[in-house]
N, C-alpha and C positions, 0 to 999 in steps of 0.2 A: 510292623513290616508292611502292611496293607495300605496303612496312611502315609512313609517315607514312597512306595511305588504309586499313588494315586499322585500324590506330590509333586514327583518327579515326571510324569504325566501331565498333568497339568501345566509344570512351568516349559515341557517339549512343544507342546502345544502351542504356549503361549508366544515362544519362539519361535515357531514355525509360521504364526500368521504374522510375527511383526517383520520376520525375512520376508514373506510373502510382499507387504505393505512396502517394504521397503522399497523391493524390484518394481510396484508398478511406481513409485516416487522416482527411482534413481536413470530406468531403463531410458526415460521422454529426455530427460537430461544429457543421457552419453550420446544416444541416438542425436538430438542435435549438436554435440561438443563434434561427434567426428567424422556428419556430415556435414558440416561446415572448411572440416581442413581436408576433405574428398577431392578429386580433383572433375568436373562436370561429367565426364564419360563414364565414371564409378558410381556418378551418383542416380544417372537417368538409364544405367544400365539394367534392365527386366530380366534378364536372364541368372544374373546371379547378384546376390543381397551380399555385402558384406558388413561384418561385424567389426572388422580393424580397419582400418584404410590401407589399402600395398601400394598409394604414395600419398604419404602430408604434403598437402602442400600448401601457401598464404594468399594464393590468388582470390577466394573468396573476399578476403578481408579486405583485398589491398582495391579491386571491383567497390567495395563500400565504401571504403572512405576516400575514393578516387573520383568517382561517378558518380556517387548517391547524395552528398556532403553530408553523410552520417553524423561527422562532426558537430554540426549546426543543428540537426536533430535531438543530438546530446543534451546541447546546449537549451535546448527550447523548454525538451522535459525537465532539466536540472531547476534551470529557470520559475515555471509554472510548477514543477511540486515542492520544492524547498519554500516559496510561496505561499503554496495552498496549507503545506504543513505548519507553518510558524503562523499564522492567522488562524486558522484553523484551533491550534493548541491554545492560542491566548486568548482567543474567544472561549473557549470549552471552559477554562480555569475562572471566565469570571460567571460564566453562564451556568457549570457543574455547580460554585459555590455559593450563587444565590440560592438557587432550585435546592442544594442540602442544607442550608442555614438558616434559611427568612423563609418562612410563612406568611403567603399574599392568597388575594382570591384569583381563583384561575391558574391556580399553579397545578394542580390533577390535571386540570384541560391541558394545560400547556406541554406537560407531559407523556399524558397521551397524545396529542397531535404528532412530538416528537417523534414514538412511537408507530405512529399510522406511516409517516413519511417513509416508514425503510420496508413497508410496505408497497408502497407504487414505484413500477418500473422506473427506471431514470428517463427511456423513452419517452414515455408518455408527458413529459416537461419539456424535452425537447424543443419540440416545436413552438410553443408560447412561448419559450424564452428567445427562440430564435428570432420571434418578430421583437421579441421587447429589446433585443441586443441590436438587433438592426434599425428601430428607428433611435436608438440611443450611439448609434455607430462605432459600435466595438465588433460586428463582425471581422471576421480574419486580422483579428489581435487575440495577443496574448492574456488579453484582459476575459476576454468573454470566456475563455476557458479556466480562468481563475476563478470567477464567479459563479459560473457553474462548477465547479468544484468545490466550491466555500459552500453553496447552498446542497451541494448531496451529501458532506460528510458531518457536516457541523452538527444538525441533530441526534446522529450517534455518538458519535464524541460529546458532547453534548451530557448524554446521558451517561455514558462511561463513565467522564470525570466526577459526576456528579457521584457514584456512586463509589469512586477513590477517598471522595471528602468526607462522604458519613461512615469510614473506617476510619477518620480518625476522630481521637476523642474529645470533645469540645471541651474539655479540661486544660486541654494544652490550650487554649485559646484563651480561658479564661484565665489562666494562670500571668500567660502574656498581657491582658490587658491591667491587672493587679501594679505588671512592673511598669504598666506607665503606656504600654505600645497601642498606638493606634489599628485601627481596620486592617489598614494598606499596608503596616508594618510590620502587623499581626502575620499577614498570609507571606510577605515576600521573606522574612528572615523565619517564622518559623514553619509554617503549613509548606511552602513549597518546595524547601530541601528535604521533606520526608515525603511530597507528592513523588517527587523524582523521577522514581520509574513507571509510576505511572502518567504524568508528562511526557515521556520517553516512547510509552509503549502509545497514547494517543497521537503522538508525533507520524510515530512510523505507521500508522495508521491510514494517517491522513497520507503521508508519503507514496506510499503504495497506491492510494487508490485514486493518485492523479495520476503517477507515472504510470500504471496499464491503463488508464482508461483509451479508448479508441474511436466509440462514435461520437460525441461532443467532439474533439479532435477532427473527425472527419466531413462530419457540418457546421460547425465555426468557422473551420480555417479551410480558405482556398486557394490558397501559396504557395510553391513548396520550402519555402526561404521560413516559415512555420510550424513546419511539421513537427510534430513531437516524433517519437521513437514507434509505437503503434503504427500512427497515420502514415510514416514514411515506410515502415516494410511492409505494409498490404498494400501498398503503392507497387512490389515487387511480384505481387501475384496478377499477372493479366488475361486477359480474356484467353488466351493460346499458348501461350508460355507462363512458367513459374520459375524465378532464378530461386532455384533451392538453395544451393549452395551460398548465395550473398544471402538469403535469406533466414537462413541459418547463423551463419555468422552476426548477422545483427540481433537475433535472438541470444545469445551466448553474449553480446555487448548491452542486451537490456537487462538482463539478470547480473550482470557482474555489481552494479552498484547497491542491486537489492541484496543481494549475499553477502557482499563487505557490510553492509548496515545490520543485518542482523548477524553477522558473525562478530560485532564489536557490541551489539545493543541486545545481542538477546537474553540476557542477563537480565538487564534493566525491565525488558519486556517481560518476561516470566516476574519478577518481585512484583510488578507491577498491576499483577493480576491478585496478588494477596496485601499489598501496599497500605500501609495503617491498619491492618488489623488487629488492631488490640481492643479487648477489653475494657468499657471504663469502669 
């Protein structure tokens, strides 16, 4: 009886704090979903907070993609991170499967280097690469923001993958080479339909951490015909004024495509993290 009520105890508990976790995840969410359909007097009113709106309404939205050309913003980041991620991934697949398969000298170093990197601010590259992008004249293009994104995410991914390939068991490899299959033939018919999800979950990896990125974004590019989604709503906060309300709406229009993506892929993303683990 002592151990069914410690039990039960315990799993209250445990409940208690993943409600807790939940509200401070869910509250930043609604907080922005419903003051974006506020209407501007509801929103800058100090005297009383509300929790519903007592009138929806689309003028936010219709401000964004009226005035702002949110659209083109869209477009910029859809652009530069579906980019960065497919580069990014097919790098990682050939780069994870040297670094777990071939044995060379300098592969520890290389390693660890990889390693050090996600150690130093992004900051602090900044600068050097801004001169190196501008005597190369890719400032305010879409290039200098690719490649600065190829070069922050690549050595994590990098090492991720690598460690997708040495769960699985180089038996399957050898077995393929038995019936004849080359290298190349080896990884794309049989290593990479059981990579899967972890090509999936390296994908959206790289996805994500081009589409929030903000300051590369905001010293690369000095257009607003440019702007990724970041760069263009801190454009909406100014020295005297804040449009909350468009401001919001485009937060609620920057997360919509990260939520479709993991509400279709996080599947893939989760296997992806145990991906080839088998025993040889």
């Amino acid at each position: 009886m002592k151990y069914k009520y410690t039990k039960f105890l315990f799993g209250l508990g445990r409940a208690v704090l993943l409600v807790i976790f939940l509200l401070f995840v869910i509250l930043p969410i609604y907080w922005m979903i419903i003051t974006s359909i506020k209407t501007n007097g509801e929103i800058i009113n100090a005297q009383e907070i509300t929790y519903i709106p007592k009138v929806v309404t689309t003028e936010n939205y219709n401000q964004l993609f009226n005035l702002y050309d949110y659209k083109g913003m869209i477009a910029n980041s859809i652009i530069v991170s579906v980019a960065t991620g497919l580069c990014v991934t097919m790098l990682s697949i050939f780069g994870g499967y040297g670094l777990a398969r071939y044995r060379f000298k300098g592969k520890t170093a290389m390693l660890l280097f990889f390693l050090v990197t996600q150690m130093i601010p992004g900051i602090l590259v900044i600068i050097p690469l801004y001169v190196i992008f501008a005597k190369l004249g890719l400032i305010n293009t879409r290039l200098s923001l690719f490649f600065y994104y190829l070069i922050s995410n690549l050595p994590f991914c990098v090492i991720t993958m690598r460690s997708f390939f040495e769960r699985i068991p180089y038996t399957l490899e050898e077995a393929a080479y038995i019936d004849g299959c080359t290298k190349m033939s080896c990884l794309r018919r049989i290593i990479l339909p059981v990579m899967f999800p972890g090509i999936v979950a390296v994908f959206v990896f790289a996805f994500i951490g081009a589409w929030n990125e903000l300051i590369a974004g905001t010293i690369f590019i000095n257009t607003s015909n440019l702007w990724t989604i970041p760069v263009g709503l801190k454009s909406l906060i100014g020295k005297y004024d804040v449009k909350w309300g468009v401001l919001m709406a485009g937060g609620v229009g920057a997360l919509l495509p990260t939520a479709i993506m993991f509400a279709f892929m996080q599947k893939f993303v989760v296997e992806g993290l145990t991906a080839g683990a088998v025993k040889e």
